[in-house]
C-alpha positions as CSV (number, residue, x, y, z in Angstrom):
1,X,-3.5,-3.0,-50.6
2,X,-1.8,0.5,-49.7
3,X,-0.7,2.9,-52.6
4,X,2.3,4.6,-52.4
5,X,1.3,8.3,-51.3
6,X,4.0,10.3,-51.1
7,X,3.8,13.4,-53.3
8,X,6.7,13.9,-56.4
9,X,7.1,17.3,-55.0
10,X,8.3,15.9,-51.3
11,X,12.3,16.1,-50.0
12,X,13.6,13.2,-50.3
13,X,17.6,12.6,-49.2
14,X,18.5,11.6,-52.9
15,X,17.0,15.1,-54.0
16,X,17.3,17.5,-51.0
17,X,15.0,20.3,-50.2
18,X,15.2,22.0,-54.1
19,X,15.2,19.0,-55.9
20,X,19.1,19.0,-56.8
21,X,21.0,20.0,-54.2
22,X,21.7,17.7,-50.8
23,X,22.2,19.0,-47.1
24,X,26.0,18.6,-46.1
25,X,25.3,19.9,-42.8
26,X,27.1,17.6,-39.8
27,X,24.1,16.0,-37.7
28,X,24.5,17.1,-34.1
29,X,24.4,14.5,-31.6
30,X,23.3,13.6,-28.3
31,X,25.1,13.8,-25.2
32,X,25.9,10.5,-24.5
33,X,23.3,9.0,-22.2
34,X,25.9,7.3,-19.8
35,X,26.7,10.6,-18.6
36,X,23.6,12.1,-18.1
37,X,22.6,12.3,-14.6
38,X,19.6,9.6,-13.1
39,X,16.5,10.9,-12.7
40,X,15.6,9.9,-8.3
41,X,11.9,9.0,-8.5
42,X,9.9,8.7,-5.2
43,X,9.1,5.4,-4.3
44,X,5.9,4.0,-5.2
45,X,2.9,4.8,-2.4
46,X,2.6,1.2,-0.6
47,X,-0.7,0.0,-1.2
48,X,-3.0,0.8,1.9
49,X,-5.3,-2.8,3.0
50,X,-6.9,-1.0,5.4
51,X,-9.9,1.3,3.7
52,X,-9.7,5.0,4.4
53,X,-13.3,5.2,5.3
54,X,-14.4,1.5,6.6
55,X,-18.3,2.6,6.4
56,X,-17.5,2.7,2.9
57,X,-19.5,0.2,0.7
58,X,-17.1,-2.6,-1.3
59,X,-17.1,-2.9,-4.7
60,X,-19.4,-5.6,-5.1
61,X,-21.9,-3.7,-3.4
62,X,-21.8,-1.0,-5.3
63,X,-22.4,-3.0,-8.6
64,X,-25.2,-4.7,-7.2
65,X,-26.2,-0.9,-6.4
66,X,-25.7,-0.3,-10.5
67,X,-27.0,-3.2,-11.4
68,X,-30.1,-2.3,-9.8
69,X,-30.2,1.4,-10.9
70,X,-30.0,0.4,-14.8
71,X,-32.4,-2.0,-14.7
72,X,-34.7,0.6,-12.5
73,X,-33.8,3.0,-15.3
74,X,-34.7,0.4,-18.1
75,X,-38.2,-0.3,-15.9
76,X,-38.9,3.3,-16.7
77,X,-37.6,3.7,-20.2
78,X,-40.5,0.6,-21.0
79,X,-43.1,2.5,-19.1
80,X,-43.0,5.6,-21.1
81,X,-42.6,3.8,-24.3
82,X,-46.1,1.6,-23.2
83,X,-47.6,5.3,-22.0
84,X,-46.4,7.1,-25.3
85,X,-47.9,4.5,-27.5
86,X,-51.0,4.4,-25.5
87,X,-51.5,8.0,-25.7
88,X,-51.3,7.8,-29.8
89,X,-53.6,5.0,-29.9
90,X,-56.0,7.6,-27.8
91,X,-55.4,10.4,-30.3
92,X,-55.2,9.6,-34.0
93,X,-52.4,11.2,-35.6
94,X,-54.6,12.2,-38.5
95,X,-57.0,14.9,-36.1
96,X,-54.8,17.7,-35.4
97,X,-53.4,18.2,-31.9
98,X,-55.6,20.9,-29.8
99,X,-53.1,24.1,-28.9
């Protein structure tokens, strides 16, 4: 449920800026949008089939690419968690480290 959170102290149209008086002021408008003048965009680029570089790799190749990387990259992350843990059951937390 949302409360109401508009302050006492805001404008409102009943009350006008003061609290008492209202804006009589004539609203301007708009030009009329009929006679404003169209806006000529360029046409849209046609899409190219052809690559620009056909040595490129494709997209699929490059997720297989990413695929690979991340789980390299998870290989590693394992490997210094197993050495870091390794290396504090070699040194007992409770001897002070050697400076």
């Amino acid at each position: 449920m949302v409360d109401d959170v508009r302050s006492d102290s805001a404008p409102t149209p009943e009350r006008g800026r003061e609290g008492g008086e209202t804006d009589d002021r004539p609203v301007p408008q708009l030009e009329n949008p009929a006679t404003e003048p169209e806006i000529n965009l360029p046409p849209p680029p046609e899409p190219n089939p052809q690559p620009s570089n056909p040595q490129a790799p494709s997209l699929e190749q490059l997720i297989a690419k990413q695929d690979q990387m991340i789980a390299n990259q998870n290989q590693l992350m394992q490997t210094m968690a197993n050495l870091l843990q390794a290396q504090k059951k070699a040194r007992p937390s409770s001897k002070p480290s050697p400076k």
